[in-house]
C-alpha positions in Angstrom: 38.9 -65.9 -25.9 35.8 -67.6 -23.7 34.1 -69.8 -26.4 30.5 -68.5 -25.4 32.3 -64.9 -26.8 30.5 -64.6 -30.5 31.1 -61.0 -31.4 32.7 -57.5 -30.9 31.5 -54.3 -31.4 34.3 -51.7 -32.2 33.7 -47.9 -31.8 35.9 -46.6 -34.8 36.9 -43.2 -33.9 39.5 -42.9 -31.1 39.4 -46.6 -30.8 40.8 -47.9 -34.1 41.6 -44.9 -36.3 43.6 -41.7 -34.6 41.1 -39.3 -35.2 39.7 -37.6 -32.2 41.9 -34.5 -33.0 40.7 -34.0 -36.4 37.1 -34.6 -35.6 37.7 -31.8 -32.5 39.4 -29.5 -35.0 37.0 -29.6 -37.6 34.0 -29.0 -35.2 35.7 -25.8 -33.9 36.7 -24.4 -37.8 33.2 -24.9 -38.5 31.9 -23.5 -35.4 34.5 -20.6 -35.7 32.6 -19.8 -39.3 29.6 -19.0 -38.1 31.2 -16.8 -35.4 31.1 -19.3 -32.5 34.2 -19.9 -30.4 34.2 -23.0 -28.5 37.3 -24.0 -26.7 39.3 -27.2 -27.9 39.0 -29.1 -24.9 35.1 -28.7 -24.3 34.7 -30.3 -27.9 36.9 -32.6 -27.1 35.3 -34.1 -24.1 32.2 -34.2 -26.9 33.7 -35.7 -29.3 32.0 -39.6 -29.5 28.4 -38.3 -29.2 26.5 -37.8 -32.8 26.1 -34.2 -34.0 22.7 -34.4 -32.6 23.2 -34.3 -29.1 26.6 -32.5 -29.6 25.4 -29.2 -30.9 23.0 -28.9 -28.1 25.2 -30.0 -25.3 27.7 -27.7 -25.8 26.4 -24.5 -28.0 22.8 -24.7 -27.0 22.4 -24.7 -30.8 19.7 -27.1 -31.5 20.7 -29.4 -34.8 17.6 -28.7 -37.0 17.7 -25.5 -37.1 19.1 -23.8 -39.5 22.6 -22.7 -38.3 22.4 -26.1 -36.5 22.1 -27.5 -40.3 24.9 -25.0 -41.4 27.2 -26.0 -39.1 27.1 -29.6 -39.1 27.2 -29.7 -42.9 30.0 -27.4 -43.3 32.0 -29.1 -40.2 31.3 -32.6 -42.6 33.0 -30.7 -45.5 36.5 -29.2 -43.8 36.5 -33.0 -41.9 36.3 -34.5 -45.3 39.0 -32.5 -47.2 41.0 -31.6 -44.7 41.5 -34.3 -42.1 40.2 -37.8 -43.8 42.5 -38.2 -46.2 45.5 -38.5 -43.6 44.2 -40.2 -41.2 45.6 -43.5 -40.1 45.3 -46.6 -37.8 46.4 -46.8 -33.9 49.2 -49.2 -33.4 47.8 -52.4 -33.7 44.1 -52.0 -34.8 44.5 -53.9 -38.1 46.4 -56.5 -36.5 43.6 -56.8 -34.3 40.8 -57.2 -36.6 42.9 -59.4 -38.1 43.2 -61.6 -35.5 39.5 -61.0 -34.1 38.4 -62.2 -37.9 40.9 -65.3 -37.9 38.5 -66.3 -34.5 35.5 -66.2 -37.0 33.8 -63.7 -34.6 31.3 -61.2 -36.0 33.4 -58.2 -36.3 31.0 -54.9 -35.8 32.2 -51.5 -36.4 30.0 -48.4 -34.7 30.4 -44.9 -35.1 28.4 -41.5 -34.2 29.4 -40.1 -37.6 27.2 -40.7 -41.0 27.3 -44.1 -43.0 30.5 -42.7 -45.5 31.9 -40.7 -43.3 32.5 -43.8 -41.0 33.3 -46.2 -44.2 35.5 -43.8 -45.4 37.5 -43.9 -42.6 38.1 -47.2 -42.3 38.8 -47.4 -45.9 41.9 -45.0 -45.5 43.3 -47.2 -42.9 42.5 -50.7 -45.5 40.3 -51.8 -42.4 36.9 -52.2 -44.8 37.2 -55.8 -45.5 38.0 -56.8 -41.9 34.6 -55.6 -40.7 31.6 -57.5 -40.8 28.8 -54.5 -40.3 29.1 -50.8 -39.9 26.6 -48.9 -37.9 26.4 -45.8 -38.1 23.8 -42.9 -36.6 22.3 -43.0 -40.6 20.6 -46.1 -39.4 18.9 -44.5 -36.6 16.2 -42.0 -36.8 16.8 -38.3 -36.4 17.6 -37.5 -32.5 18.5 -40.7 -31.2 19.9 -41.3 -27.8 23.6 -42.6 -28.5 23.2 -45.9 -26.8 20.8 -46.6 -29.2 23.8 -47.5 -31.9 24.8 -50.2 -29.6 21.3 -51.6 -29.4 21.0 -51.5 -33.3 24.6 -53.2 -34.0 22.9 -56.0 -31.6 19.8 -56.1 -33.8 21.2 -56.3 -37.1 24.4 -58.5 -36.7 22.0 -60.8 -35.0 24.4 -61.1 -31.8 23.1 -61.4 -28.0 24.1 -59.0 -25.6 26.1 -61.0 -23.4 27.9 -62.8 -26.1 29.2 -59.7 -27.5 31.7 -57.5 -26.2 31.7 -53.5 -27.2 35.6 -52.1 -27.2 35.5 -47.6 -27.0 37.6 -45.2 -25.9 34.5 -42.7 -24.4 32.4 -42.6 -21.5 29.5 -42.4 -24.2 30.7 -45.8 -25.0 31.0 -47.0 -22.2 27.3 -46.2 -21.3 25.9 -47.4 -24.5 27.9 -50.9 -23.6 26.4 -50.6 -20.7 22.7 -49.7 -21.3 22.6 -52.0 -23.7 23.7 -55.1 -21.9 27.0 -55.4 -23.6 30.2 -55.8 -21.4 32.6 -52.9 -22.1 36.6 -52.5 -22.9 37.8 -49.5 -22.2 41.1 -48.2 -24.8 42.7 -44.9 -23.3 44.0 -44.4 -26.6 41.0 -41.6 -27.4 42.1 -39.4 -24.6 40.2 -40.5 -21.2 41.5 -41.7 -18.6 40.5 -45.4 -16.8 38.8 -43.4 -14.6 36.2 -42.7 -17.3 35.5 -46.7 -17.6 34.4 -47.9 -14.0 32.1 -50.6 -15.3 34.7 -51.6 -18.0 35.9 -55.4 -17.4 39.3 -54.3 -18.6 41.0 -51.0 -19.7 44.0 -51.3 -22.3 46.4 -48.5 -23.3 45.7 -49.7 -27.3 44.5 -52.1 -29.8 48.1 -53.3 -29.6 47.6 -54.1 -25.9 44.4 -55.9 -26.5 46.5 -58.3 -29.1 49.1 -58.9 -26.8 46.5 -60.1 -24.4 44.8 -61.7 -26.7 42.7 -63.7 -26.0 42.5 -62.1 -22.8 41.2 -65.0 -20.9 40.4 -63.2 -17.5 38.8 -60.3 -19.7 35.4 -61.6 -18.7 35.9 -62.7 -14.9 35.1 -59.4 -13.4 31.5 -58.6 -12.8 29.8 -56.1 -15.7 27.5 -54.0 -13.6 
């Protein structure tokens, strides 16, 4: 790894824990409640934005109100019970925090979901103690923009935008990376395709690509734009 490299920030969801499809399940059981049918692949391509922006974009239903409210808090309770409890890692990811925290790099975690929903998670998979920070859409106010998470990991792991690196498996990612300043590492383990990442200065299959790369040293010899 370049030594001017000082940090990472990891999306968690889709990029180290293989949870897209119980996020997108849970969504539609709690939309399906309250006699809403939304198709499995539109939620999909939704899944990675916070519930804040996702209720709008796809249902027109706007997340303060109170079916908005409804939804999101019953959605958190079948995700919760349901789906948490059996979640588990990608090939590779603990491996690769292990290795990232061996570097002494500031290990950053990000996620759209709440504070314990997102701690939680990583706690099933035993990734907790490899994680410097998690950030979280609890520590931004009420109808944030998503790229907003990046800019916050920035601010409170005290890192610089372009001695970090941000690793996601979304388009949403990808343009908080990139709105932020941070270069960008696309995963395809989420579900999108390289296509999705046109800015990324690499695309990897897995977190057990990025290892065998590691430390990737041409990872940062292509132009971030």
């Amino acid at each position: 790894m370049e030594s001017d490299l000082r940090g990472i920030i990891l999306d968690i969801d889709g990029t180290l824990i293989d949870s897209i499809a119980a996020h997108v399940e849970s969504w539609r059981l709690a939309l399906s409640e309250f006699g809403v049918v939304a198709d499995t692949e539109t939620i999909r391509t939704l899944v990675g934005m916070n519930a804040y922006s996702l209720l709008p974009a796809s249902l027109g239903i706007e997340a303060y109100s109170v079916v908005g409210r409804a939804v999101k808090r019953r959605r958190r309770e079948i995700y919760n019970s349901r789906f948490l409890p059996g979640l588990g890692a990608f090939p590779g990811a603990r491996d690769l925090l292990c290795r990232l925290q061996d570097t002494g790099l500031t290990i950053v975690a990000v996620s759209a979901s709440e504070t314990d929903e997102a701690v939680a998670a990583l706690d099933v998979i035993g990734a907790s103690p490899l994680v410097d920070l998690v950030v979280t859409s609890t520590d931004e106010p009420a109808g944030i923009h998503d790229h907003d998470l990046v800019r916050t990991a920035l601010r409170k792991s005290g890192l610089r935008p372009e001695k970090s690196t941000m690793v996601g498996d979304t388009p949403y990612d990808a343009v908080a990376s990139q709105k932020a300043g941070v270069p960008f590492i696309g995963v395809l383990c989420g579900g999108w395709p390289a296509s999705a990442f046109p800015n990324a200065i690499a695309v990897y299959e897995s977190p057990a690509e990025i290892l065998r790369d590691f430390p990737f040293p041409a990872v940062r010899t292509r132009a971030f734009s």
